[in-house]
Structure formats: C-alpha cells, structure tokens
C-alpha positions as CSV (number, residue, x, y, z in Angstrom):
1,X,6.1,87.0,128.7
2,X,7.5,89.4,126.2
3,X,5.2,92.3,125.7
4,X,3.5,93.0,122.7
5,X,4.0,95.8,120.1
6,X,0.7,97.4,120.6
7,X,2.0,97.4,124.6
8,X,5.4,99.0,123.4
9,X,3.9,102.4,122.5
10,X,5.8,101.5,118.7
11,X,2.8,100.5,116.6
12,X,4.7,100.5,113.6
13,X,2.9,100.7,109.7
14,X,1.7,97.3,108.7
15,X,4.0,95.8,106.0
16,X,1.8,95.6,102.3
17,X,2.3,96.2,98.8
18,X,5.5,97.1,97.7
19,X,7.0,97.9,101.2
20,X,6.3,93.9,102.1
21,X,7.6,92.8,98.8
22,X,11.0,94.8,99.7
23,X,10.8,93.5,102.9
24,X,10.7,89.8,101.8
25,X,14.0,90.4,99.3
26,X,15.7,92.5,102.1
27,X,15.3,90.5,104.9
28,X,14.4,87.0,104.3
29,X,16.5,84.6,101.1
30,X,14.1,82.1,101.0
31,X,13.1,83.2,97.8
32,X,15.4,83.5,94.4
33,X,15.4,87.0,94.6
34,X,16.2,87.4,98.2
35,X,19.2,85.3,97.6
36,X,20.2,87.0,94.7
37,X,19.9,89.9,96.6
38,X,22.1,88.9,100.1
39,X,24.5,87.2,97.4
40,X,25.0,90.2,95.5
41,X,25.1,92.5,99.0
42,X,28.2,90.0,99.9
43,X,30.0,90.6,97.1
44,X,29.6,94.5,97.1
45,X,31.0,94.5,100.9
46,X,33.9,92.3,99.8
47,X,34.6,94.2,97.2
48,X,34.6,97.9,99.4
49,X,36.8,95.9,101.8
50,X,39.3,94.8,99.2
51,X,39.1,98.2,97.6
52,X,40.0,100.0,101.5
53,X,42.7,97.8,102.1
54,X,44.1,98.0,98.5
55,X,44.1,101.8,99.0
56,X,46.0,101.7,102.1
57,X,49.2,100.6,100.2
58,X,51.7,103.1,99.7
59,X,52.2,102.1,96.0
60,X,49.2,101.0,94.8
61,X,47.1,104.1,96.2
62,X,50.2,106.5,94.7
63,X,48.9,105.1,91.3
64,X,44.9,104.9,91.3
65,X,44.6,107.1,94.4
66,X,41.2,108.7,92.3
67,X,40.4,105.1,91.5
68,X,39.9,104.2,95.0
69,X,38.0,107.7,95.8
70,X,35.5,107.1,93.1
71,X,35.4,103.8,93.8
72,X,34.8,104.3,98.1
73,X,31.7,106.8,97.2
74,X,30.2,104.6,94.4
75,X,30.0,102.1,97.5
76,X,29.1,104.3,100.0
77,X,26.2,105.5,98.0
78,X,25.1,101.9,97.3
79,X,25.2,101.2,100.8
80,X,23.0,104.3,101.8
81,X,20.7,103.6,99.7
82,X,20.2,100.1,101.0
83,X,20.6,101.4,104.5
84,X,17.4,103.8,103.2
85,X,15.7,100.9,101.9
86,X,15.9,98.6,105.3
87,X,14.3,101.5,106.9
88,X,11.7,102.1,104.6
89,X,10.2,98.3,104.2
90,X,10.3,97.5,108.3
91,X,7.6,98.0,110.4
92,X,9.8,100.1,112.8
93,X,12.5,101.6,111.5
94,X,13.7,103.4,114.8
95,X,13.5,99.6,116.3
96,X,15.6,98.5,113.0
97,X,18.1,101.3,113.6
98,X,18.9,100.1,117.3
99,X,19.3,96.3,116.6
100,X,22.7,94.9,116.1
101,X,22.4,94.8,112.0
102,X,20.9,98.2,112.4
103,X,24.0,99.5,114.1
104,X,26.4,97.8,112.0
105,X,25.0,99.4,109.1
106,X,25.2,102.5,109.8
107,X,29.0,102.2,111.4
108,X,29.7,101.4,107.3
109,X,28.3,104.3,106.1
110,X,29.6,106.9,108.4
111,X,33.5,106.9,107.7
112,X,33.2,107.8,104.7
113,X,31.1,110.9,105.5
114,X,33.0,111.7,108.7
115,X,36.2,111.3,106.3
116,X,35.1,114.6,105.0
117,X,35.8,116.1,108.4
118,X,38.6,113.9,109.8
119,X,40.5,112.0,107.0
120,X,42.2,109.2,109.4
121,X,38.8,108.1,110.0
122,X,38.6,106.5,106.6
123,X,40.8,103.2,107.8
124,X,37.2,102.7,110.1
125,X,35.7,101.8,106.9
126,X,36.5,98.2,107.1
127,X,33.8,97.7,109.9
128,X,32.2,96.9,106.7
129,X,33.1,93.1,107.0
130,X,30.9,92.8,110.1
131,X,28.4,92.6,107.8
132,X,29.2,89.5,106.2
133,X,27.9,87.7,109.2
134,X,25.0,87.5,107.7
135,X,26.0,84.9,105.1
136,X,25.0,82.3,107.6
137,X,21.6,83.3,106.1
138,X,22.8,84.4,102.9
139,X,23.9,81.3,100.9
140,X,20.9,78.9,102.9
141,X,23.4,77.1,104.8
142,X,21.0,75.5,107.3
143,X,23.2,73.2,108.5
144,X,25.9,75.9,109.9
145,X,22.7,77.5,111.2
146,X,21.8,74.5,113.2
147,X,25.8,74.6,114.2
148,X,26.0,78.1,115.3
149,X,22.7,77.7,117.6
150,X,24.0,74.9,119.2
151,X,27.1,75.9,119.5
152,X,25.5,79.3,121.4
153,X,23.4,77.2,123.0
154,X,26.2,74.9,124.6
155,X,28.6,77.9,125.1
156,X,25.7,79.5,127.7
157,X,25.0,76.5,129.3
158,X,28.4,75.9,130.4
159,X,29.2,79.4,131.0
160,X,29.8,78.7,134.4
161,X,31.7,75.6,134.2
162,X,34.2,78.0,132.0
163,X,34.4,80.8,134.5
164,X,35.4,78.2,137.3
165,X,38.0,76.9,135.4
166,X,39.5,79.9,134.3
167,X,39.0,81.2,138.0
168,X,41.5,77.9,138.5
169,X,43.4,78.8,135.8
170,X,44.4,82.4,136.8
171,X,45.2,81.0,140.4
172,X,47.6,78.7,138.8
173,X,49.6,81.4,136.9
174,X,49.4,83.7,139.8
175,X,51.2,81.3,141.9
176,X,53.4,80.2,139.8
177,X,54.6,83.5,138.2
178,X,55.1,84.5,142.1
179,X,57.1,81.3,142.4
180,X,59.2,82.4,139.3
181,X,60.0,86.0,140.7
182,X,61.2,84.4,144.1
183,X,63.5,81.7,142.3
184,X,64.6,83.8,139.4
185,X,64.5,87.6,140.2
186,X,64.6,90.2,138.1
187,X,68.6,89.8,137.5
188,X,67.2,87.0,135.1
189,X,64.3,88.9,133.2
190,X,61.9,88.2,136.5
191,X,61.5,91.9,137.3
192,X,58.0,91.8,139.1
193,X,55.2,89.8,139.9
194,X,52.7,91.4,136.8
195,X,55.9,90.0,134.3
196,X,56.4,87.2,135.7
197,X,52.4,86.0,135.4
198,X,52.8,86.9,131.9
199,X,55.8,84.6,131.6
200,X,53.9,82.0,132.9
201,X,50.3,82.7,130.6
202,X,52.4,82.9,127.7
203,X,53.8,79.4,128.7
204,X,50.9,77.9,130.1
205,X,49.1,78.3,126.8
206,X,52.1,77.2,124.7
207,X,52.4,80.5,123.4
208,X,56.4,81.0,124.3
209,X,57.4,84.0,122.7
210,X,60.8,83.5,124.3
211,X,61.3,87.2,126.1
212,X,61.7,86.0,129.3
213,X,63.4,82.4,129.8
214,X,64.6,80.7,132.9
215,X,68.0,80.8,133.9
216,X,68.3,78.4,136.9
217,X,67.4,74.6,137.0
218,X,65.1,75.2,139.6
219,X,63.9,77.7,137.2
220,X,63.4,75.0,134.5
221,X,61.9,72.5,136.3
222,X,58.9,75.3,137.3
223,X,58.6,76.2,133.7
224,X,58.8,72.4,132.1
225,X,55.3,71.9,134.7
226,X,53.9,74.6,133.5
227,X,54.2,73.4,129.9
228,X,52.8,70.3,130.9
229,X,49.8,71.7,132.6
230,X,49.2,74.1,129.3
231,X,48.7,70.9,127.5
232,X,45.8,69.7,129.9
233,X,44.1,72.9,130.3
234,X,43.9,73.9,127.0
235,X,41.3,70.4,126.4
236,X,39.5,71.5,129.2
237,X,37.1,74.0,127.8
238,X,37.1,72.0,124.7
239,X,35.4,69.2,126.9
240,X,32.8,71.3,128.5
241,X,31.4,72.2,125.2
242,X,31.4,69.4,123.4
243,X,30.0,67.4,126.3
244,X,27.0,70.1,126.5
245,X,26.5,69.9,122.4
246,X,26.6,65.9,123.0
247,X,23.7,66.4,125.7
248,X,21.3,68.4,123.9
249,X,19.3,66.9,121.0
250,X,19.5,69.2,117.7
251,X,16.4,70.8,117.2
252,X,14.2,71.0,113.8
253,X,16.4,73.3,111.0
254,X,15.5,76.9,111.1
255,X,14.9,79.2,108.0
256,X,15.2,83.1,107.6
257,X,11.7,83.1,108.4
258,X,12.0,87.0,109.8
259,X,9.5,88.8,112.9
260,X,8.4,92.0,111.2
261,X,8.1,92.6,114.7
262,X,11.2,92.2,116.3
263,X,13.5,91.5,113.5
264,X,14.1,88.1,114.7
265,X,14.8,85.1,112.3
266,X,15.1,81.4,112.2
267,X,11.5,80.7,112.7
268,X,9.9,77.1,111.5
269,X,8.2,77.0,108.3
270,X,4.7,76.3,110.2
271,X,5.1,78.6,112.8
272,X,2.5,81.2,113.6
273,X,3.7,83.4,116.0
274,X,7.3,84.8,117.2
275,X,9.0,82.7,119.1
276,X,10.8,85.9,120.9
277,X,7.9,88.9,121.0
278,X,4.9,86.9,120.5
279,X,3.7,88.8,117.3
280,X,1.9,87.1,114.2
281,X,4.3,85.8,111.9
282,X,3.1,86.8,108.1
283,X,3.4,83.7,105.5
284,X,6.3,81.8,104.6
285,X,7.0,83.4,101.6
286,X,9.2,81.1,99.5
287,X,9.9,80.2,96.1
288,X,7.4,78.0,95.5
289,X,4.9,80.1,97.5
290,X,5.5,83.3,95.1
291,X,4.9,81.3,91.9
292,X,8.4,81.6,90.9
C-alpha cells in the first residue's frame, strides 16, 4: 500500500474557502466554470503557439516584430500568473511543481525569461503545446478518456509481446542487411554493415527513400522479400493490441474527479478515497452540486 500524506513528512494546508474554490475551476471541469476556464486556457496556448511560429517567419516578423514581443510577454505573464495560481490552491505546491503538469508548466514560462539572457532560446517556447494534453479533460470527452486508458492499459500488458517481436524484428534486418553487404558491396551503395541494416529498416517498413537500391538480381530478389515481410510485420503489433483491448472489459467512465492529495484524476463520481495514495477524496463538486 501507498503511504499516506501524513506518512510523507508533506502535510500540506487543507484546501477551504477561496483556495478550494480555485482549486475546483483549476483543476477539475466538471463544473461550468472549470470548463470555461480549461477552454479558455486552450485557446490562450494555441494562440502563444500560433503567435511563436508566426514570428519565426522572416517576413512576417520583419513587419510586426514588436507585435510578437508584446504579444509573447502579455502570454508569458498570463501564464505565470496561472502557474502562481496552481501553486497557491493545491495542498502541496512543491508536490505540484514535480508532477508531470507541474514540470510542463514551468518549461512554458522559462524561455521567455531565459530569452532575456540567451535569445535562441525563445524557439523552446513552443513546449507550450504540451499542454494541450489536457483537453482530454478539457472539453468532457469521457469517451476518449475511456479510449486512452485502455489503450494504456492494453499497451502495458502486451509490452512484452512487443519487445519480443521487435527483438525478431531487429534479427531479421541484421541478417539480411549483412546478406545485402555480401551480395552487393559497397561498389553498389552497400558500403558497411550499419548502411546496409538501414537499407533494409527503411524497406522493411515500406519507408524506401530510394538512397541505396539494389543493383544485382540476386540483389532484388533479397530486397522484393523484405518488402513482403514489411507488409506482415507492420500488422503485428497492431494485433497484440487490439487483441489485449478485445480481452479486457471497459470499465465504468471516469470524471476529472481530482486527489488533492496526489494530483491524480479520473476518480468515480461515488468514490471515497484515492484510488492511487489512499487519501479522502473531498465532494464531487459539479454543476448541479454548486447550485449553478
């Protein structure tokens, strides 16, 4: 069992009052004003991103160069304040600041600041569209939710399935790559072993940029069963995990039910504690809970 958060030496300020409320529009859009605010967060990134990659053409930045500048610190600003916010509503903000979304965060904020110091920092700005993963939550789309944890679900079940095939799979373009350097050498664009197992990846998975070809029938006849095998063992993986998805049973739809804990969401609606540390969920706050 997970230890608790009295056990973690992090006791953390019990969420109440404003702080709570923030909380509950921050972190959670089961409510009409924490989707209006996630919507509204989405658009703001998308709109920074646009604005970054606008910027790095020639003419356009030539034009509204000052545009862009006022533009990159109005949303830098916006984003440090919500940054502030996130830390100020959680229950432990150092615990906040380490998680994934915690990280992520912060990468947005610092280009621009480090631009200051270093200018060809300012392209790292567009880590900013990480951030958008959270419209699985944003825009209540339970049904991709239930998709993307079964889809995680079946990818680490047959995790080991995977790595044996692609343990066949490497075998396969080792030896035949080797076979290719023997019959075609390097007077034919063959000119080691490492080149000529990247001839036979590239062909293997149908890629064929066409740098290196075969010049002998022999040659041909290698690289024609290679092609063949690309188209086989391309279904394979494809077949693991949609054998495991078939096997398991979808669960009940989660919710951005959030652990003011642990930061963890997708709790049931009746649930009582965290289904990851164990802490006391607060209530489901939703729309028709609030009154509104």
């Amino acid at each position: 069992m997970g230890s608790t958060p009295a056990a973690s030496g992090e006791p953390g300020k019990p969420l109440a009052g404003w702080r709570l409320r923030l909380y509950t529009i921050i972190f959670e859009a089961d409510t009409r004003a924490g989707r209006l605010f996630d919507r509204g967060l989405v658009l703001l990134i998308l709109c920074s991103v646009a604005a970054v990659m606008a910027g790095s053409v020639q003419a356009i930045a030539a034009t509204h160069g000052r545009t862009f500048a006022v533009l990159e610190w109005f949303f830098t600003i916006a984003f440090t304040l919500e940054y502030l916010a996130r830390l100020a509503c959680v229950r432990h903000p150092w615990r906040y600041a380490r998680s994934f979304y915690g990280v992520i965060d912060l990468l947005a904020l610092l280009p621009t600041y480090l631009a200051l110091l270093v200018p060809e920092v300012h392209a790292l700005i567009d880590v900013r569209v990480l951030r958008l993963l959270r419209v699985f939550r944003i825009f209540k789309l339970t049904a991709y939710l239930v998709e993307f944890h079964s889809l995680g679900r079946a990818l680490s079940a047959s995790r080991r399935k995977i790595l044996v095939f692609l343990s066949a799979v490497l075998m396969i373009v080792l030896i035949m790559g080797t076979l290719m350097y023997v019959v075609e050498g390097p007077a034919n664009g063959f000119t080691s072993i490492p080149t000529s197992v990247y001839w036979a990846i590239t062909t293997m998975t149908t890629v064929g940029f066409g740098d290196i070809t075969p010049k002998t029938d022999l040659g041909r006849l290698i690289a024609s069963v290679m092609m063949l095998l690309g188209w086989g063992t391309l279904a394979v993986p494809t077949g693991i995990v949609t054998a495991e998805m078939t096997a398991r049973r979808m669960g009940p739809v989660p919710t951005t039910r959030t652990c003011q804990e642990c930061l963890s969401e997708g709790h049931l609606p009746e649930a009582t504690f965290c289904q990851n540390c164990g802490a006391r969920l607060p209530r489901y706050m939703t729309d028709a809970a609030t009154g509104r």
